[in-house]
N, CA and C atoms of all chains as a GROMACS GRO file, in nm:
protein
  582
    1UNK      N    1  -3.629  -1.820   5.351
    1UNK     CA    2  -3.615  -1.721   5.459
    1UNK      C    3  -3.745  -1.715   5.542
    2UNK      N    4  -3.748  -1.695   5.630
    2UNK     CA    5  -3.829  -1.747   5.760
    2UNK      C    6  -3.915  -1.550   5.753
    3UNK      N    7  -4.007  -1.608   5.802
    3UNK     CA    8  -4.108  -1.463   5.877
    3UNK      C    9  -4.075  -1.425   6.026
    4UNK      N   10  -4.045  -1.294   6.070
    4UNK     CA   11  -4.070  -1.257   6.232
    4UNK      C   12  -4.133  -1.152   6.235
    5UNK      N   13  -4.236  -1.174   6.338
    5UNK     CA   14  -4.335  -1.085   6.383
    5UNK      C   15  -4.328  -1.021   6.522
    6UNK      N   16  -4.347  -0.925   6.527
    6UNK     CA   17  -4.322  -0.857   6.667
    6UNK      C   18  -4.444  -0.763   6.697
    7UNK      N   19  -4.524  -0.809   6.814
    7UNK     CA   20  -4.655  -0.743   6.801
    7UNK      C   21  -4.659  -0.705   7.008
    8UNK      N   22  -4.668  -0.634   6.964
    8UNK     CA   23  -4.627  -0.516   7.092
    8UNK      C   24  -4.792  -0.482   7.191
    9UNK      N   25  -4.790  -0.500   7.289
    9UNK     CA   26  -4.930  -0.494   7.355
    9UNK      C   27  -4.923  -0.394   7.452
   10UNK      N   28  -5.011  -0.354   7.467
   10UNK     CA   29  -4.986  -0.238   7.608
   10UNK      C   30  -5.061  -0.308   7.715
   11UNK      N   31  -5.099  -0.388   7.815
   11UNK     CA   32  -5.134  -0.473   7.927
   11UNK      C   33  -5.268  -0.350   7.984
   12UNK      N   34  -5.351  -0.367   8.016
   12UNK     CA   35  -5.429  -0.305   8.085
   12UNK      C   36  -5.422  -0.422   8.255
   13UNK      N   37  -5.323  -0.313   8.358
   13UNK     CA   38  -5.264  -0.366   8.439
   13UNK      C   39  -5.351  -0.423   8.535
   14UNK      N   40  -5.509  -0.385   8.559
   14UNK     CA   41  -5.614  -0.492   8.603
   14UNK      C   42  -5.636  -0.659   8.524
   15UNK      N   43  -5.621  -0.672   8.394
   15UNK     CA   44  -5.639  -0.776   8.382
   15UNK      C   45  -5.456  -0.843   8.315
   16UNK      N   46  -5.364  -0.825   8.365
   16UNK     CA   47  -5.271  -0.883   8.360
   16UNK      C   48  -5.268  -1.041   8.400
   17UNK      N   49  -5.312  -1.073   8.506
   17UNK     CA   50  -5.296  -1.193   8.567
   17UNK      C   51  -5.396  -1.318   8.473
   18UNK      N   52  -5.506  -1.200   8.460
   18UNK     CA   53  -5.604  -1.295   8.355
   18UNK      C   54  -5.530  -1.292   8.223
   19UNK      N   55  -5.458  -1.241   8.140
   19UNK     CA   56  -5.412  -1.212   7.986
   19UNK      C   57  -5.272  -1.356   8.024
   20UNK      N   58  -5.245  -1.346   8.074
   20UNK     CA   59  -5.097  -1.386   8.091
   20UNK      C   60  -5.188  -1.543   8.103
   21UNK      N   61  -5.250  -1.606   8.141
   21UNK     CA   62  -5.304  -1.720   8.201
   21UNK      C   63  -5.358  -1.763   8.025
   22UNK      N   64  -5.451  -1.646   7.979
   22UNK     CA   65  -5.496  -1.691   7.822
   22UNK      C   66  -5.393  -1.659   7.733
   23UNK      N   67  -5.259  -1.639   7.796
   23UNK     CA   68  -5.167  -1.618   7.655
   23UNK      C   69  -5.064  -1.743   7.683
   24UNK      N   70  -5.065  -1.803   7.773
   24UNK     CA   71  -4.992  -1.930   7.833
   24UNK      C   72  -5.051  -2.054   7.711
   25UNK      N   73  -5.186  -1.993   7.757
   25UNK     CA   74  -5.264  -2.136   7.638
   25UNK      C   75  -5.268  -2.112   7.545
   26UNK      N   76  -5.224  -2.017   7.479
   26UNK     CA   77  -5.211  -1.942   7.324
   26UNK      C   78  -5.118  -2.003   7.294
   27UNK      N   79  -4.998  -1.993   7.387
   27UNK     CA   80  -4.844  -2.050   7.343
   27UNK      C   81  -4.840  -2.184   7.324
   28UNK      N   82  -4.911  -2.253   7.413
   28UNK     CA   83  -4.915  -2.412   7.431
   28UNK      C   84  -4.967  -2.420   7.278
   29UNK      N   85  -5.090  -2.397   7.215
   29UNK     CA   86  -5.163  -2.433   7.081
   29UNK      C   87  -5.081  -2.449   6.982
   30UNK      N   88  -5.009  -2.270   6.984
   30UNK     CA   89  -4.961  -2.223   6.840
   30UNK      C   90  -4.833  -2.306   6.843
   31UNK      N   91  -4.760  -2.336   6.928
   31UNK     CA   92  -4.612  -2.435   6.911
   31UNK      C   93  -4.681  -2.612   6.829
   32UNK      N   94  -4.780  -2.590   6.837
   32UNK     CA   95  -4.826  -2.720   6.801
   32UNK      C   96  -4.869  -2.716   6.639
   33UNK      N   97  -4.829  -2.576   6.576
   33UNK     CA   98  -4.854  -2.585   6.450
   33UNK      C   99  -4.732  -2.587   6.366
   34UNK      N  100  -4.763  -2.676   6.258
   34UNK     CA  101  -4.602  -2.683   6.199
   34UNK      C  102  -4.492  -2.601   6.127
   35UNK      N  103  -4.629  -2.496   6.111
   35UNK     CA  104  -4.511  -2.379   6.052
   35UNK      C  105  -4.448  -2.271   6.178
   36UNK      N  106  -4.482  -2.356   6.248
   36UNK     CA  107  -4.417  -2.199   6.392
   36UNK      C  108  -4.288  -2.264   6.426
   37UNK      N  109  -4.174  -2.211   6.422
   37UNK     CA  110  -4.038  -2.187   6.440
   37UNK      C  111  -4.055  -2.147   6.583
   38UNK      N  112  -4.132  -2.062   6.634
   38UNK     CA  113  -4.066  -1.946   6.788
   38UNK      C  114  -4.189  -1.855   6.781
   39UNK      N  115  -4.227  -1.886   6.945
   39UNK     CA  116  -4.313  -1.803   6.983
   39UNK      C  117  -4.346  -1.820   7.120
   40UNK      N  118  -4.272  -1.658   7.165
   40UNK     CA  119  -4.280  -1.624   7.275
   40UNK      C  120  -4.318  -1.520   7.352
   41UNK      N  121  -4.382  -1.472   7.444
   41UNK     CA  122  -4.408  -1.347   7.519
   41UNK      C  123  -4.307  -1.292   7.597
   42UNK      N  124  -4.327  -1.127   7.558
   42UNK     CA  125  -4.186  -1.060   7.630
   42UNK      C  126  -4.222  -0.995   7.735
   43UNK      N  127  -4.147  -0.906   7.789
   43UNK     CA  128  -4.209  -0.819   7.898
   43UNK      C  129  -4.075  -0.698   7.830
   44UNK      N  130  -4.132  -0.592   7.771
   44UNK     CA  131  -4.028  -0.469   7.763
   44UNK      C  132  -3.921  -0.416   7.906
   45UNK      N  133  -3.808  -0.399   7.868
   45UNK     CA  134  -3.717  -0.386   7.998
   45UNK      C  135  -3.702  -0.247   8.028
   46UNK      N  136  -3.804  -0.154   7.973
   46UNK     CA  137  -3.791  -0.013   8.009
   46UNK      C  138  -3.907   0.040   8.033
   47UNK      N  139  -3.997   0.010   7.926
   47UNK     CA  140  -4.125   0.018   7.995
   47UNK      C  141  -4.239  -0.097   8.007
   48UNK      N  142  -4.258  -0.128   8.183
   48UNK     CA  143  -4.317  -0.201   8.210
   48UNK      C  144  -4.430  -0.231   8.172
   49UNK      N  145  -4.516  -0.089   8.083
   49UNK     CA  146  -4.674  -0.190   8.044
   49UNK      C  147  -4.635  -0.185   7.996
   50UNK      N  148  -4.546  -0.286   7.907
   50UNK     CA  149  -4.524  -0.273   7.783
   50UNK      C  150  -4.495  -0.431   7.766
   51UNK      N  151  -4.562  -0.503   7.656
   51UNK     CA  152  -4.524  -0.665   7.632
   51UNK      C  153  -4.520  -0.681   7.468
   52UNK      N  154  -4.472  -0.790   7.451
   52UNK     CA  155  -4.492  -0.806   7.314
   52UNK      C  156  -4.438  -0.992   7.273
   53UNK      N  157  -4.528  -1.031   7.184
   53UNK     CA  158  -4.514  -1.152   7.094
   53UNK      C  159  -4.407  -1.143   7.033
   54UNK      N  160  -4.289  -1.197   7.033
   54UNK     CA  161  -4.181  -1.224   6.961
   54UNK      C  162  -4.156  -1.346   6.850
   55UNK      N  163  -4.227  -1.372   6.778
   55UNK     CA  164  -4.236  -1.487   6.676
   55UNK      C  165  -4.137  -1.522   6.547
   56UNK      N  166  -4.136  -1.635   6.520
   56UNK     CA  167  -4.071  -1.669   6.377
   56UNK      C  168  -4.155  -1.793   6.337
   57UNK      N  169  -4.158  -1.769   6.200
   57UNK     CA  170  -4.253  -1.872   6.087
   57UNK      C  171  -4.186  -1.963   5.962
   58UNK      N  172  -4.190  -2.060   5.927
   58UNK     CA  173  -4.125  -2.096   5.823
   58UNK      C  174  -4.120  -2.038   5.746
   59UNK      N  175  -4.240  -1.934   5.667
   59UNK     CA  176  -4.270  -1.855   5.589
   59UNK      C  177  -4.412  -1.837   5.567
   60UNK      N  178  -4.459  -1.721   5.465
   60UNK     CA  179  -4.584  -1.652   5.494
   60UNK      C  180  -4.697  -1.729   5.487
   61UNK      N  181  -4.705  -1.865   5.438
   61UNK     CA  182  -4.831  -1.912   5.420
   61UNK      C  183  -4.829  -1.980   5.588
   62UNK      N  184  -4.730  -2.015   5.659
   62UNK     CA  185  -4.756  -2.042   5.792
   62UNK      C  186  -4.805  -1.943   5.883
   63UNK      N  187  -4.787  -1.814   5.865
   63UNK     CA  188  -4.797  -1.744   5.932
   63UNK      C  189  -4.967  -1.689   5.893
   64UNK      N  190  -5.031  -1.707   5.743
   64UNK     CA  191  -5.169  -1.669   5.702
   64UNK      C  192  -5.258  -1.825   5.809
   65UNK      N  193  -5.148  -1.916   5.797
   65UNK     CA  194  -5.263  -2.026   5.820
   65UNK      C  195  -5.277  -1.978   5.980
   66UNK      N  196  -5.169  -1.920   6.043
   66UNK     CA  197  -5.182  -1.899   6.240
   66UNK      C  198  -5.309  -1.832   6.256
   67UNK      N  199  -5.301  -1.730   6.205
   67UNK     CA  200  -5.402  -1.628   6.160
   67UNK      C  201  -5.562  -1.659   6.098
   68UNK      N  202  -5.531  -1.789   6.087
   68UNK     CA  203  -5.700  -1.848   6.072
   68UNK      C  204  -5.706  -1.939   6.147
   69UNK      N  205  -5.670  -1.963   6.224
   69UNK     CA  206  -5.689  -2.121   6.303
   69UNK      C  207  -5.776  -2.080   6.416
   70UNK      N  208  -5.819  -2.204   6.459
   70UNK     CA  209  -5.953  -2.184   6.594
   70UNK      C  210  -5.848  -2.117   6.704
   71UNK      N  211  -5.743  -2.159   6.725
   71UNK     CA  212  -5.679  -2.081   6.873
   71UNK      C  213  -5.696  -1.900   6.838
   72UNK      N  214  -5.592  -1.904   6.792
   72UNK     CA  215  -5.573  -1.742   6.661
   72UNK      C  216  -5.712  -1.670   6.747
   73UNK      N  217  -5.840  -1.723   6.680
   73UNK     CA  218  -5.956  -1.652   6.652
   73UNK      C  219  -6.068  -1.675   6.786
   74UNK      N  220  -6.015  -1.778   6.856
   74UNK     CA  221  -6.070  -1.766   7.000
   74UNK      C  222  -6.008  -1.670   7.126
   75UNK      N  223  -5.848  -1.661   7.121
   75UNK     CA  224  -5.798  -1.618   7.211
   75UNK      C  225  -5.747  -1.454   7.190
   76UNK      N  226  -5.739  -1.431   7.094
   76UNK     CA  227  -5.672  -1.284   7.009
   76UNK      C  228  -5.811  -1.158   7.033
   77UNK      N  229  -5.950  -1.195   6.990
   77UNK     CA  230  -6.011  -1.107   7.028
   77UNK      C  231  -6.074  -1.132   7.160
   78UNK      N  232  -6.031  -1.201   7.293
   78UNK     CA  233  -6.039  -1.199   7.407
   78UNK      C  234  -5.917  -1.123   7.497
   79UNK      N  235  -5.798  -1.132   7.441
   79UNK     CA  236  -5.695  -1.065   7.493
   79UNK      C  237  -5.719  -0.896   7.442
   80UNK      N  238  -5.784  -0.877   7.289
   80UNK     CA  239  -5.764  -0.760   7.254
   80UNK      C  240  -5.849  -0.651   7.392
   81UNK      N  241  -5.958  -0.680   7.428
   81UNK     CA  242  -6.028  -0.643   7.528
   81UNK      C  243  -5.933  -0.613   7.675
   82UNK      N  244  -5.819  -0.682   7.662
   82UNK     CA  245  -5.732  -0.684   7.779
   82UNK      C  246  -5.635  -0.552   7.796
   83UNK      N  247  -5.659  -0.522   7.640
   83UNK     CA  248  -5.525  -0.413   7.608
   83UNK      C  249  -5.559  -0.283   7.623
   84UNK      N  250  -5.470  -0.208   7.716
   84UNK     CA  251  -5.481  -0.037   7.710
   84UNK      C  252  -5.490   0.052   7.546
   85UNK      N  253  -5.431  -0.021   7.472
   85UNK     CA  254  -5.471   0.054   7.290
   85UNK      C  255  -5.422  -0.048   7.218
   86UNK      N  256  -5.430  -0.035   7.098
   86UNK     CA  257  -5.441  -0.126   7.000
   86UNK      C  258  -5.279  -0.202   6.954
   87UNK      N  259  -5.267  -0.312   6.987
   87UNK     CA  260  -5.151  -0.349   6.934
   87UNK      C  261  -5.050  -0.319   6.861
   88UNK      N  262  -4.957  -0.326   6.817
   88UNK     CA  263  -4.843  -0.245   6.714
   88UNK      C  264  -4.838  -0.426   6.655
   89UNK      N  265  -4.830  -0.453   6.560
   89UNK     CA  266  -4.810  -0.518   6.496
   89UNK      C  267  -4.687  -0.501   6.319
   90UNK      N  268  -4.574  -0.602   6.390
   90UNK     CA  269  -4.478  -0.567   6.248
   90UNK      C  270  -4.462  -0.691   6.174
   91UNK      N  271  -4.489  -0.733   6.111
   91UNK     CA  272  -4.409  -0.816   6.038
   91UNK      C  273  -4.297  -0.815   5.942
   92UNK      N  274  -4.153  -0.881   5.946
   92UNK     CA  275  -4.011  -0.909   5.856
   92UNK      C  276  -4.017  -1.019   5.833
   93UNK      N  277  -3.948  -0.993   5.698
   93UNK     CA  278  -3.904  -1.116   5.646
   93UNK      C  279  -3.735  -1.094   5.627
   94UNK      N  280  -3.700  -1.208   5.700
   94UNK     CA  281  -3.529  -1.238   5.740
   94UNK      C  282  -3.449  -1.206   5.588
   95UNK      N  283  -3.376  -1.082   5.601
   95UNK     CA  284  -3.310  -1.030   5.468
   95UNK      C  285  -3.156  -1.141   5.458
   96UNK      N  286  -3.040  -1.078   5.594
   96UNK     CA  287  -2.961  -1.156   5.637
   96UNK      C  288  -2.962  -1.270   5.682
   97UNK      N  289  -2.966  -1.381   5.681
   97UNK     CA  290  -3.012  -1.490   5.757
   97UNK      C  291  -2.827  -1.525   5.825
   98UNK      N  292  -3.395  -1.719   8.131
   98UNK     CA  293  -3.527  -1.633   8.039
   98UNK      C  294  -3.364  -1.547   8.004
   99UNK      N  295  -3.384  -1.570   7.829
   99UNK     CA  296  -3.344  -1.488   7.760
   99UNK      C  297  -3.344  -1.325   7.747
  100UNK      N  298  -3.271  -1.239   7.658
  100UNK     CA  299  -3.293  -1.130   7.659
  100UNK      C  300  -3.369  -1.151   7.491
  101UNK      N  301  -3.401  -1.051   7.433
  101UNK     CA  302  -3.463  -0.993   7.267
  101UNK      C  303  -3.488  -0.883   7.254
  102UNK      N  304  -3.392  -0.850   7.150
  102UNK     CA  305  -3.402  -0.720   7.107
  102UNK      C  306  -3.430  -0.722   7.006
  103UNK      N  307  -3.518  -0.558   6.956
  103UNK     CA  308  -3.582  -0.549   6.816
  103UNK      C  309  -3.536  -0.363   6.813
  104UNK      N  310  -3.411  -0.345   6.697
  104UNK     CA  311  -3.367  -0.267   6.669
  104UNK      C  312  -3.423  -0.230   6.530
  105UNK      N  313  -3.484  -0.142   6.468
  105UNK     CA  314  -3.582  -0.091   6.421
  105UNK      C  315  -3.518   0.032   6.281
  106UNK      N  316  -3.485   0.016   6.174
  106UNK     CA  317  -3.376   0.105   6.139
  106UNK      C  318  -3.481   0.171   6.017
  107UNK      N  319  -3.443   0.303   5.961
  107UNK     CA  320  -3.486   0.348   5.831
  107UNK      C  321  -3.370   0.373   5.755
  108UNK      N  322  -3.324   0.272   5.635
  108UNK     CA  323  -3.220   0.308   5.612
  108UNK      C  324  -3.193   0.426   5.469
  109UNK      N  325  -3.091   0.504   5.446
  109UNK     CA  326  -3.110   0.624   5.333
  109UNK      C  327  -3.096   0.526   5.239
  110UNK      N  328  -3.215   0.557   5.126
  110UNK     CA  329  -3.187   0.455   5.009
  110UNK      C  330  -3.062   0.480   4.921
  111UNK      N  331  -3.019   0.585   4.942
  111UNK     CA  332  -2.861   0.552   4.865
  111UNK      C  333  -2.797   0.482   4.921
  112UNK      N  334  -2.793   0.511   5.059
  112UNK     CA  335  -2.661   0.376   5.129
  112UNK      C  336  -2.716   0.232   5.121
  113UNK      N  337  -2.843   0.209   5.089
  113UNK     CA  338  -2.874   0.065   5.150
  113UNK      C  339  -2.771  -0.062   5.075
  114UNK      N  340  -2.726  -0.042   4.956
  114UNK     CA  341  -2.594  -0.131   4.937
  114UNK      C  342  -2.489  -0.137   5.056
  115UNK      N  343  -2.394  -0.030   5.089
  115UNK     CA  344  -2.283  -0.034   5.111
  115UNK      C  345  -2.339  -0.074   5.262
  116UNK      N  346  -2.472   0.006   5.342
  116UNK     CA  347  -2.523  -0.038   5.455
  116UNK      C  348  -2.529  -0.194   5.531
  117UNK      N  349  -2.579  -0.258   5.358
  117UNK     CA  350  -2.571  -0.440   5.365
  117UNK      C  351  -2.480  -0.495   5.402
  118UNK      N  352  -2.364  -0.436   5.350
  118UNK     CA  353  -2.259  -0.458   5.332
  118UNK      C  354  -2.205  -0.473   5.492
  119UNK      N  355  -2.184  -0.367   5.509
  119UNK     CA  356  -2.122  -0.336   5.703
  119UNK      C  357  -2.219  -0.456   5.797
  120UNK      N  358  -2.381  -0.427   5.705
  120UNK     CA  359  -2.421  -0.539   5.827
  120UNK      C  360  -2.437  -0.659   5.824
  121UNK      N  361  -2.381  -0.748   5.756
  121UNK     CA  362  -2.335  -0.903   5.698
  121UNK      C  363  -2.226  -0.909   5.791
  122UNK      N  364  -2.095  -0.820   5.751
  122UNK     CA  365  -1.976  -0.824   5.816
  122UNK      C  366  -1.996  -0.794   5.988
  123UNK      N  367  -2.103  -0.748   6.067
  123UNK     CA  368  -2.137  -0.712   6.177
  123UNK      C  369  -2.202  -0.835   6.275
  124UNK      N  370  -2.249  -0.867   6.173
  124UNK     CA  371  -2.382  -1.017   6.148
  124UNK      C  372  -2.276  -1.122   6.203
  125UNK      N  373  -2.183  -1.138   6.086
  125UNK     CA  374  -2.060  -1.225   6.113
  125UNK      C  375  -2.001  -1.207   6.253
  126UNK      N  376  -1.922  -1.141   6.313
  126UNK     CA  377  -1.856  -1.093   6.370
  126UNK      C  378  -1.970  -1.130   6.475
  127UNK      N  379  -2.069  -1.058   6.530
  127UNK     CA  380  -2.174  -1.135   6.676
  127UNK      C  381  -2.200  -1.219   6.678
  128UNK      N  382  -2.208  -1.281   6.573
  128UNK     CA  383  -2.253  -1.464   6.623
  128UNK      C  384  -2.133  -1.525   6.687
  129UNK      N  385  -2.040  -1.493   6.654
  129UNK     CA  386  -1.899  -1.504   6.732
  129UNK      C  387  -1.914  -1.551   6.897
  130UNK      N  388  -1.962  -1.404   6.894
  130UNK     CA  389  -2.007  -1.435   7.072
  130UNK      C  390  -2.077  -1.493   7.130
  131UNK      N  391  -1.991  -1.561   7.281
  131UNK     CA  392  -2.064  -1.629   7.323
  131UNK      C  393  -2.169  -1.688   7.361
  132UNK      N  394  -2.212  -1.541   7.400
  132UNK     CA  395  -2.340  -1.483   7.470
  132UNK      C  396  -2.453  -1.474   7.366
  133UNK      N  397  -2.397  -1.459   7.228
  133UNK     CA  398  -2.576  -1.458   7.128
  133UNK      C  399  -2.634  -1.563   7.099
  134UNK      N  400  -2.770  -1.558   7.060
  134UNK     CA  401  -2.818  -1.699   7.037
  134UNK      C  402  -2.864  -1.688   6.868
  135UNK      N  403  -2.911  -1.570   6.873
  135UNK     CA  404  -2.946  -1.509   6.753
  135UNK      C  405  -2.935  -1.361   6.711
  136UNK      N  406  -2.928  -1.326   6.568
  136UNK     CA  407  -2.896  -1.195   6.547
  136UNK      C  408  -2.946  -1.198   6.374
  137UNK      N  409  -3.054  -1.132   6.334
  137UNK     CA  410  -3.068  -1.189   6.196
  137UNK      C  411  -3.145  -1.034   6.148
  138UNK      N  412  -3.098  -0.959   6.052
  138UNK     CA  413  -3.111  -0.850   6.005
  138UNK      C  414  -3.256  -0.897   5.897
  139UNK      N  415  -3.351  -0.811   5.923
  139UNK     CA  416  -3.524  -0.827   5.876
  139UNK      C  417  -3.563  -0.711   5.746
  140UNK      N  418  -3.652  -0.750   5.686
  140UNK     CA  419  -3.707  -0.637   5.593
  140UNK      C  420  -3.863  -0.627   5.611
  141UNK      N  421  -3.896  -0.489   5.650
  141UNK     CA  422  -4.066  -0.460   5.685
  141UNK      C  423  -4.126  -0.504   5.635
  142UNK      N  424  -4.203  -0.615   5.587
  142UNK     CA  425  -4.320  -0.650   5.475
  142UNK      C  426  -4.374  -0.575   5.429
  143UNK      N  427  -4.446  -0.447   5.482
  143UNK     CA  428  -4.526  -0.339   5.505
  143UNK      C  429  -4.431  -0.219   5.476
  144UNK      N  430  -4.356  -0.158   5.525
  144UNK     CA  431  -4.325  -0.078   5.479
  144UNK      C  432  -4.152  -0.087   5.437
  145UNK      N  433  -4.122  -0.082   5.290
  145UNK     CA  434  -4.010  -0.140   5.260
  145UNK      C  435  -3.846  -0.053   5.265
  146UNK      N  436  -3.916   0.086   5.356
  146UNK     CA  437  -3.790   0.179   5.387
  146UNK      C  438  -3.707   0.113   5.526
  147UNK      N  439  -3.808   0.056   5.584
  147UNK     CA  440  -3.773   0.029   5.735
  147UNK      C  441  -3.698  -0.143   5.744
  148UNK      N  442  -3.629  -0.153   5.827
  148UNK     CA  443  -3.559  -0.297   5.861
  148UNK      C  444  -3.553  -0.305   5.998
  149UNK      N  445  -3.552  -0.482   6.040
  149UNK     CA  446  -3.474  -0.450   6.174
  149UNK      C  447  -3.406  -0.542   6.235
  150UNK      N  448  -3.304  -0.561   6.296
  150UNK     CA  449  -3.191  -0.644   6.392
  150UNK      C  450  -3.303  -0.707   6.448
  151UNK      N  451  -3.345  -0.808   6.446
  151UNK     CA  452  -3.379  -0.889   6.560
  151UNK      C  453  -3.291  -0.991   6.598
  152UNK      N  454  -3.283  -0.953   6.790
  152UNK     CA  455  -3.134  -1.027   6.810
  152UNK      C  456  -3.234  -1.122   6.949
  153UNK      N  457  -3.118  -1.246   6.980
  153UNK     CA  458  -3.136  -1.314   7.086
  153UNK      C  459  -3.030  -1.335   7.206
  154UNK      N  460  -3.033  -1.303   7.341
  154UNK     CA  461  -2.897  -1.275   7.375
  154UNK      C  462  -2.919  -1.395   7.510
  155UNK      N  463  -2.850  -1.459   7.600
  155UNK     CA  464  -2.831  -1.578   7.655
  155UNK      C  465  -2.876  -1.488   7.815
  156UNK      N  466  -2.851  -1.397   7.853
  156UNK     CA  467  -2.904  -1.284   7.926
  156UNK      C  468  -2.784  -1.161   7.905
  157UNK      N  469  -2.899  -1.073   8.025
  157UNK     CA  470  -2.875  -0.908   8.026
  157UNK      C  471  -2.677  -0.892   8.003
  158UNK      N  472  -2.611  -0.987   8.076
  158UNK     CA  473  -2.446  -0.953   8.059
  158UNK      C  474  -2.424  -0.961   7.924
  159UNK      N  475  -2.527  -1.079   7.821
  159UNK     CA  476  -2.435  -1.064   7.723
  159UNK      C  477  -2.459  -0.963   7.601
  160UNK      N  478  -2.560  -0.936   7.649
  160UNK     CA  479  -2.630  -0.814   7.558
  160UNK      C  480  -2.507  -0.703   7.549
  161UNK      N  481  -2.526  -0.653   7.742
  161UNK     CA  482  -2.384  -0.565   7.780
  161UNK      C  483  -2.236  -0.590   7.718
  162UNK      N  484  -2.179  -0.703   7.668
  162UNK     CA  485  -2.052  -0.730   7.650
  162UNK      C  486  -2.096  -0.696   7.495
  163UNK      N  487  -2.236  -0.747   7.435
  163UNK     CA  488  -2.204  -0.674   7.319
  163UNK      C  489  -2.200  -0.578   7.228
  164UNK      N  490  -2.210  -0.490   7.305
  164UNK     CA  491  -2.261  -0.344   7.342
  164UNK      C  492  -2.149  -0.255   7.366
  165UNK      N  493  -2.054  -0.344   7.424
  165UNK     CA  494  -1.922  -0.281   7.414
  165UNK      C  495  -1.796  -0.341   7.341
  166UNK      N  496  -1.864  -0.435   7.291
  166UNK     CA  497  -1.717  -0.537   7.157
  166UNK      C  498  -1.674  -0.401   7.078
  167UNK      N  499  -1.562  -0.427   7.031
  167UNK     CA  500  -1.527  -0.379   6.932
  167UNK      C  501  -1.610  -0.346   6.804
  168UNK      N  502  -1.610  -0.437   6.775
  168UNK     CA  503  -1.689  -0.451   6.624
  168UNK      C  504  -1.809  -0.350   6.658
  169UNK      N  505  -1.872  -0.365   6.703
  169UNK     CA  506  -1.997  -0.288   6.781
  169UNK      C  507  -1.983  -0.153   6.746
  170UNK      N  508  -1.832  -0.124   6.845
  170UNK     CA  509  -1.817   0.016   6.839
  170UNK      C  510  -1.779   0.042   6.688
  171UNK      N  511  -1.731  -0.027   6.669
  171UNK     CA  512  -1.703   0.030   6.496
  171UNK      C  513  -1.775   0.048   6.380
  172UNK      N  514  -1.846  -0.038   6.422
  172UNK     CA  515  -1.986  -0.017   6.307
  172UNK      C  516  -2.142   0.028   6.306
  173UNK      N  517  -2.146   0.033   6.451
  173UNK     CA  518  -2.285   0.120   6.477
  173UNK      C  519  -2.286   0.260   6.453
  174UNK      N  520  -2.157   0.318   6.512
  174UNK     CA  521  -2.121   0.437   6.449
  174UNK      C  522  -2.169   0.519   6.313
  175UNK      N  523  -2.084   0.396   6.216
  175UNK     CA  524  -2.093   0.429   6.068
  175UNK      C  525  -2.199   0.402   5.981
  176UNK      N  526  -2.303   0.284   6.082
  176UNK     CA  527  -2.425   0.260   6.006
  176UNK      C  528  -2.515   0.376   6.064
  177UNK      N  529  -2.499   0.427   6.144
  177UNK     CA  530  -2.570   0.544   6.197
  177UNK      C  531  -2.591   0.669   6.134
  178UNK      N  532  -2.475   0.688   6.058
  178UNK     CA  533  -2.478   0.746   5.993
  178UNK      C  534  -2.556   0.763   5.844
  179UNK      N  535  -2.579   0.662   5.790
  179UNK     CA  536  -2.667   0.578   5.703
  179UNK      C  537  -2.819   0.558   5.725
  180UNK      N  538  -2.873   0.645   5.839
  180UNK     CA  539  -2.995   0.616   5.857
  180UNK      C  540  -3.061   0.734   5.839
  181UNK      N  541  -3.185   0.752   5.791
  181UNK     CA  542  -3.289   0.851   5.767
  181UNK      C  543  -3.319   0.884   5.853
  182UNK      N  544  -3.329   0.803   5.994
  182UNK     CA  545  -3.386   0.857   6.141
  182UNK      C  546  -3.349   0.762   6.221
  183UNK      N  547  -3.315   0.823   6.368
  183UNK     CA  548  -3.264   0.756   6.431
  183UNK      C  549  -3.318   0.603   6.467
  184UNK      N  550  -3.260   0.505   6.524
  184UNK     CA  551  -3.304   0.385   6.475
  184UNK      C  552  -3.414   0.366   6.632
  185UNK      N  553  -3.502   0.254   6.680
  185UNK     CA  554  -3.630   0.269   6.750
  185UNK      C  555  -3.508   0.120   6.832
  186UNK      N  556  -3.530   0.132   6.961
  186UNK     CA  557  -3.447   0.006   7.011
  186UNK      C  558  -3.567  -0.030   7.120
  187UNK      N  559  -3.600  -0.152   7.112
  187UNK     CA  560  -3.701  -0.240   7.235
  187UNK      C  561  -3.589  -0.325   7.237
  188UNK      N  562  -3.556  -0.323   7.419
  188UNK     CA  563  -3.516  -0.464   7.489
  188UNK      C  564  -3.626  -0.558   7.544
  189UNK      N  565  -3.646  -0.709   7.494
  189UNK     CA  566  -3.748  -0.756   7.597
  189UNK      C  567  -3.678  -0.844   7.630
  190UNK      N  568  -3.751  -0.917   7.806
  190UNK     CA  569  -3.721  -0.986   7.835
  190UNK      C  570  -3.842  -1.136   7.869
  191UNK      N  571  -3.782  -1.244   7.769
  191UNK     CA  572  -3.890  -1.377   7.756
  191UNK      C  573  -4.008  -1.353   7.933
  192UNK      N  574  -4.085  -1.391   7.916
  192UNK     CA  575  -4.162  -1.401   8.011
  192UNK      C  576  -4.231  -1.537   8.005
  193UNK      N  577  -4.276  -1.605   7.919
  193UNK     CA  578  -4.345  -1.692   7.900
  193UNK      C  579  -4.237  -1.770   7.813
  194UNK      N  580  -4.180  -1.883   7.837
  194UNK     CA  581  -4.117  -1.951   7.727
  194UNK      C  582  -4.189  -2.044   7.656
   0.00000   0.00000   0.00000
């Protein structure tokens, strides 16, 4: 059973254009690792600052290794600076598959 | 660009059997449709009262058509009933594929 993560950002709407440009190259990296299934950026359909990472993992040791890799740890605390408050971060593990 | 939804549930630990139950048979029944791409019922890593629907829909119409299926109406109802608090619903829409 696979991992999904859903990590919710609030955009600080001055640096949108810059976040979106370093989360483009976030996406390009992390698809290049072998435990990533899906990973994509959303835009909430009700409230506009509102975005979030929509992910799936083969399982948890793919998802510990995302979480240490040079992209992970170059681009994550450059975006965090981008954000109006602190991320919501969930992680599931697929009950129903 | 897809739709994704992350439906967010606390379910009463007495019902969580018979709860499974309705949402396998619910599970079944949407993949049916045309319009889904995905629909896969989650368990919190973190906190093990909470679950959630993470669904994938082809766009906004088919979300709408399934929103009003039958099955839909019949069982959101009764799992609603089954919940400790009302359930947390984010629509997003892909931005970055």
């Amino acid at each position: 059973m696979s991992f999904k993560v859903v990590a919710r950002d609030r955009l600080k709407p001055e640096c949108r254009e810059e976040a979106l440009k370093l989360i483009a190259e976030l996406i390009a990296k992390t698809r290049q690792e072998p435990g990533n299934i899906s990973y994509v950026y959303c835009k909430d359909t009700k409230d506009p600052d509102y975005y979030a990472m929509i992910e799936e993992w083969k399982d948890q040791e793919a998802l510990e290794a995302h979480m240490q890799s040079e992209h992970f740890n170059y681009y994550i605390p450059k975006l965090s600076q981008m954000m109006a408050e602190p991320s919501r971060l969930e992680v599931y593990e697929e009950l129903v598959k």
